[in-house]
N, C-alpha and C positions, 0 to 999 in steps of 0.2 A: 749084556743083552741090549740090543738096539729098540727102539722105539717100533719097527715094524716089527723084530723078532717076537715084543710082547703081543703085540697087536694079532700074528698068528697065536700066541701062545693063549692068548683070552678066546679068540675061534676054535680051536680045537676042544676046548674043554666044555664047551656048551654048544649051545643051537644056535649062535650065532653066524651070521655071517660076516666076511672080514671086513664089509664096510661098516656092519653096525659096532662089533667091535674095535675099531677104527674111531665113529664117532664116540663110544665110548671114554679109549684111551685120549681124545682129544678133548673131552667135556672137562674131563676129572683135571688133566694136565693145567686146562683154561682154567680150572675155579682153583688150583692151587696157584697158581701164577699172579691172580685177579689179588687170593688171597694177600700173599706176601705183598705186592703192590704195593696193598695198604695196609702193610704194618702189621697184618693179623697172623699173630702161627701158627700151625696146623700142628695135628698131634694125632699120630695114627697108632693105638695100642696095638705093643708088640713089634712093632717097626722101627717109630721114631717121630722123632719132632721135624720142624723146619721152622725156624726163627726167622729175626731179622736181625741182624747186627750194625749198629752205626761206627764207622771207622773216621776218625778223626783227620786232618789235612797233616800231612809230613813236608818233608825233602828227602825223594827218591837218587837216584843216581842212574843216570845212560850207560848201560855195561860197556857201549860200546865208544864214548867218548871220555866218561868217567863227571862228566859238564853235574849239577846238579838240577835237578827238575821239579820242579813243584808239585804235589801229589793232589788232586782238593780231597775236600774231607765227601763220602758217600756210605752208603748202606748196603751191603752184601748178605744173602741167602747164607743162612747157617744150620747145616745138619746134623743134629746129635741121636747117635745111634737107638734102639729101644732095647731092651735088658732081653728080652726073648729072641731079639733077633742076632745080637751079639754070643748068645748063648750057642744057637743053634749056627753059626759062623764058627765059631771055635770047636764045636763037636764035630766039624765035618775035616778030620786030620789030613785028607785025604791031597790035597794040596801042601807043600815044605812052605816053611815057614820061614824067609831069607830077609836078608838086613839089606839088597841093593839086588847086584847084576847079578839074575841066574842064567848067566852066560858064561859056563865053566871049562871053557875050549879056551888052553893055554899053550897052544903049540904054535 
């Protein structure tokens, strides 16, 4: 689902219109964004969390020269799922469940 497909999808369901549901998805988005910024998680029961994570400075590697590259140390968004919503993802069988390519055209 893309960002306007929700944006229709919050319109339809109420008396909105798509520009206030528009400013809507764009409020919530800002204040979660504002949140993690600074360091604060959010925590939506039944959904999930969103963290922050601090990653430490490495030595990466150039795939394409193999040269090594110096990584610096930064802080990355981190999602862990919520038990209801994991729950009701694995109830819905209705999608196969593949380990890579379900591209099964071998001719």
């Amino acid at each position: 689902m893309t960002k306007s497909e929700l944006i229709d999808a919050i319109s339809g369901r109420g008396e909105l219109t798509k520009a206030r549901a528009e400013l809507v998805v764009n409020c919530v988005f800002d204040a979660m964004s504002e949140a993690l910024q600074q360091g604060e998680g959010i925590e939506i029961r039944g959904f999930g969390s969103f963290t922050v994570r601090p990653y430490k400075p490495y030595n990466g590697r150039n795939p394409r020269t193999g040269q090594p590259v110096p990584v610096p140390a930064k802080r990355l968004p981190f999602f862990k799922v919520g038990k209801d919503l994991k729950d009701l993802v694995n109830s819905s069988r209705g999608f196969a469940i593949s380990g890579g390519d379900d591209d099964d055209d071998d001719d």
